[in-house]
C-alpha positions in Angstrom: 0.0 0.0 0.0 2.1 3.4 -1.3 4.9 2.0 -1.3 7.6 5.3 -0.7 8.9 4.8 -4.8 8.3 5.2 -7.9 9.9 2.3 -9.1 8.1 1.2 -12.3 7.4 -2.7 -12.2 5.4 -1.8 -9.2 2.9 0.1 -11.8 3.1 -2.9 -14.2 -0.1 -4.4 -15.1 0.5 -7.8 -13.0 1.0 -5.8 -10.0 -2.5 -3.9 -10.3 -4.6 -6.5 -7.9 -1.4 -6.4 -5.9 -0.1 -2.9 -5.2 -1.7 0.3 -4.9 0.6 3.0 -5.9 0.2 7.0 -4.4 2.7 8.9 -5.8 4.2 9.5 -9.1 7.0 7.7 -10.9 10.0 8.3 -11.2 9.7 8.2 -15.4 7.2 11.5 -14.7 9.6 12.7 -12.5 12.7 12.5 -15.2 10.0 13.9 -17.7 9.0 16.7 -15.3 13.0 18.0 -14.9 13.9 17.4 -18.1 10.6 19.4 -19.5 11.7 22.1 -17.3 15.7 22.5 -18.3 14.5 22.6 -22.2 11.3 24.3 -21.9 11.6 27.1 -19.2 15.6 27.7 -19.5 16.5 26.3 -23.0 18.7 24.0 -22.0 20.5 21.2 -24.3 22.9 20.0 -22.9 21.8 17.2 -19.7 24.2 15.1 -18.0 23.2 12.8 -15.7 24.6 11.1 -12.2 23.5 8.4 -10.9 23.3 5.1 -8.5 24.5 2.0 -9.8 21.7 -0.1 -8.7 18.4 -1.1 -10.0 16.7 2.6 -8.0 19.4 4.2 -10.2 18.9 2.8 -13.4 14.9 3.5 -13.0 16.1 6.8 -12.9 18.4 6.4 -15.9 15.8 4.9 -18.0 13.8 7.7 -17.1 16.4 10.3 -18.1 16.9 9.0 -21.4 13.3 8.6 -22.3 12.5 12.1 -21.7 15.5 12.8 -23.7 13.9 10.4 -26.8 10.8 12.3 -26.8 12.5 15.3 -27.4 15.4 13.7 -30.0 18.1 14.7 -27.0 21.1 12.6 -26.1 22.8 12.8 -22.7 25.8 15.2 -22.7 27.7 13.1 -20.2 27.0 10.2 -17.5 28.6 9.5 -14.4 27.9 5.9 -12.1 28.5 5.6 -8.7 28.4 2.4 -6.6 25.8 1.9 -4.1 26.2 2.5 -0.6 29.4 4.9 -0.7 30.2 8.7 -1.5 32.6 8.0 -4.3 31.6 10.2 -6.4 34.7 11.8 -7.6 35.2 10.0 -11.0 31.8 10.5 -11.9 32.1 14.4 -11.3 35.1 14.2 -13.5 33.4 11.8 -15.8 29.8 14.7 -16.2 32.7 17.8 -16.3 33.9 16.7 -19.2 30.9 16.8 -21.4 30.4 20.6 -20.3 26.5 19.9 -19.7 24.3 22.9 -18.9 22.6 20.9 -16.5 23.0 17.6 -14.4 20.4 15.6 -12.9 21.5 13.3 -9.9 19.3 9.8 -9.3 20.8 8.8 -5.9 21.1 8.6 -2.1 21.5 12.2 -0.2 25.0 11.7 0.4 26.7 11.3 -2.6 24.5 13.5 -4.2 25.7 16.0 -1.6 29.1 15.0 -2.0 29.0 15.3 -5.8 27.2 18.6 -5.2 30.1 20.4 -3.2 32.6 19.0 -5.0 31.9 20.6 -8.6 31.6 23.7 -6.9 35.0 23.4 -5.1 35.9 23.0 -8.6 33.8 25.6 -10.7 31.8 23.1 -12.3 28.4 25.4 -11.3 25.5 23.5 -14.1 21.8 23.2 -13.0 21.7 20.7 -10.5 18.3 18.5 -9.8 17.5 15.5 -8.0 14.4 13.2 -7.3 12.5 13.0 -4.4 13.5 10.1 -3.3 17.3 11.6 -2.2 15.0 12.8 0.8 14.8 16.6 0.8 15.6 17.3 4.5 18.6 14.7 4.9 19.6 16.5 1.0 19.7 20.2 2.7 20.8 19.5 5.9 24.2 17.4 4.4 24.9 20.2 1.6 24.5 23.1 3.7 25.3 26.1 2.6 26.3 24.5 -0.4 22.4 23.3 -1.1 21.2 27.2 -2.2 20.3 26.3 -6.0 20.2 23.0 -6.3 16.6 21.8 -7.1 14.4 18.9 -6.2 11.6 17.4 -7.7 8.3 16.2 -5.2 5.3 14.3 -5.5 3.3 15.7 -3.2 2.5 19.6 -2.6 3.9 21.8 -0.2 4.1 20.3 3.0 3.7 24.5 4.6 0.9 25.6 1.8 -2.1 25.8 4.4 -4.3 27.5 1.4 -4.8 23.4 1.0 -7.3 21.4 3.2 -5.2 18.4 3.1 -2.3 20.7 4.3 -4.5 22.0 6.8 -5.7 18.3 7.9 -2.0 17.5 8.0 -0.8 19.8 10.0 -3.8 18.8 12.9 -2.9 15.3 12.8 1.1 16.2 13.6 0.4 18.6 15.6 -1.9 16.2 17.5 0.8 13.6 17.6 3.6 15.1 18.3 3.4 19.0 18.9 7.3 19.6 17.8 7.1 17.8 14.8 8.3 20.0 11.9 6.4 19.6 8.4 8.5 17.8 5.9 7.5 16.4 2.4 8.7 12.8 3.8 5.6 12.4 6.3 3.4 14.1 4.3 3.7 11.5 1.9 3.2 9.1 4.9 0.1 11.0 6.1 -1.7 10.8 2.3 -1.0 6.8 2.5 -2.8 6.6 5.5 -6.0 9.0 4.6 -6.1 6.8 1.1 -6.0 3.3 3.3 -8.4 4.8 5.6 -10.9 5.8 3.1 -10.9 2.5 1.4 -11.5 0.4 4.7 -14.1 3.4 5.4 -15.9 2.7 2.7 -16.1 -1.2 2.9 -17.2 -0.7 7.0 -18.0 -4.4 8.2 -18.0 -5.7 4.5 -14.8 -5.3 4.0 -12.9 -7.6 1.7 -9.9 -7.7 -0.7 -12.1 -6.6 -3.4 -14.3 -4.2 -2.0 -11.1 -2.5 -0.6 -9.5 -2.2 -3.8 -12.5 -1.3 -5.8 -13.2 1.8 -2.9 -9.2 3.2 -3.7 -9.9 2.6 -7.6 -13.4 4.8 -6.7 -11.4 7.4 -4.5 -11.2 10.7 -6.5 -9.2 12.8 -3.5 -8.1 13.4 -0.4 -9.3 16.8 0.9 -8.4 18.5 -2.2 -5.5 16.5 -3.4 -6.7 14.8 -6.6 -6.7 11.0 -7.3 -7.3 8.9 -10.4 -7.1 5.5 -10.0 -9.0 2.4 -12.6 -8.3 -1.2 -13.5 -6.0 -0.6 -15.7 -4.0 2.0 -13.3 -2.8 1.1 -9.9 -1.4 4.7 -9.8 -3.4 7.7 -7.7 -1.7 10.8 -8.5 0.6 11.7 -11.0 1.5 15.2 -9.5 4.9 16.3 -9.5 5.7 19.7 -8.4 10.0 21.4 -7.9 10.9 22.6 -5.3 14.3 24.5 -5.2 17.0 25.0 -1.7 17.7 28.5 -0.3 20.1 30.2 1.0 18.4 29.4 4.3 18.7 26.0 4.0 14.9 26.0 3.0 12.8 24.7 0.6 10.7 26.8 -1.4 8.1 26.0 -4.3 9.2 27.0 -8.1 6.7 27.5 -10.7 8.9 28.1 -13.5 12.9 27.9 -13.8 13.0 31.6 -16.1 12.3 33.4 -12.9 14.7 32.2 -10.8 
């Protein structure tokens, strides 16, 4: 039940009696930062870093896709292995096809450590990531390093109260644990609950497998924050929204990359 990826052979047709899917993938993702670099800045030349394991390659996949649609090749790629911060051939590897922009499919770390180290080094292109990296780990490790760098989400604002579900989030921290701070990460957590909720509502005593599945595939949103599942899509939302790092440390919504 929303599973925290966006892995794609979890939305494969095999899987739809199987998982239910919340967020977005990580192919709409790719698309949405690689829509953004061409279409808001003009970009053409897109590296890309990432994770050699099967999270990374999803990400890969994605990249290169996006690219397709658009008759775009990646400037440069650099690998990294799993589970370590060695990132420093891969920087070298991305530097040297002089991309305009690199997007990073990995763990905060690295990411962070691949992020620092090109600007030790003057290597300053438009740096994104997915929202997997985990955006308050992300800022926290970069720093004051992190102002700029820019990370995709799949779920809205975690501060934007003009949003019921914001608001109802922010009652159900609060009521847990009054310190808590609002973070994309439990956000996300707090929408997978609401959906499972509503589809065990819905069923009351009657509940079984397929009257809980056929109440998510029913389930059009969650205070505001619109669904769309059917049979032949185990996939609620397909939102993804950027959000971009301060200078504060903080993250802040970005509706289009020309005005920054």
């Amino acid at each position: 039940m929303a599973p925290f990826t966006g892995a794609g052979f979890l939305r494969g047709e095999d899987l739809h009696n199987v998982v239910i899917n919340l967020r977005a993938s990580y192919n709409q993702e790719t698309e949405e930062m690689v829509d953004r670099l061409t279409s808001d800045l003009g970009i053409t030349r897109i590296a890309l870093l990432y994770q050699d394991d099967s999270y990374g390659r999803a990400g890969y996949n994605g990249v290169q896709a996006a690219l397709e649609r658009r008759d775009m090749t990646l400037a440069a790629v650099g690998v990294y292995p799993r589970n370590t911060t060695a990132v420093k051939t891969a920087l070298l590897d991305l530097r040297e096809g002089q991309p305009e922009a690199v997007i990073m499919v990995g763990a905060y770390e690295p990411v962070a450590a691949l992020v620092a180290w090109s600007r030790h080094l003057g290597f300053i292109p438009v740096f994104m990531t997915i929202s997997f990296v985990g955006s308050n780990a992300l800022a926290q490790e970069l720093g004051p390093e992190g102002a700029g760098v820019f990370v995709t989400q799949v779920v809205p604002f975690p501060t934007d109260t003009s949003l019921p579900v914001v608001q109802a989030y922010h009652r159900a921290l609060a009521a847990f644990d009054p310190d808590a701070v609002p973070g994309f990460v439990s956000f996300e957590g707090y929408l997978a609950g609401r959906l499972t909720i509503l589809g065990l509502e819905r069923c009351g005593p009657e509940l079984s497998r397929d009257c809980f599945l056929n109440s998510l595939r029913s389930a059009e949103e969650i205070d505001g924050f619109k669904l769309r599942f059917d049979s032949a899509d185990n996939q609620g939302s397909d939102a993804v929204f950027l959000t971009v790092i301060g200078a504060d440390g903080r993250y802040r919504a970005v509706t289009s990359l020309s005005s920054m």
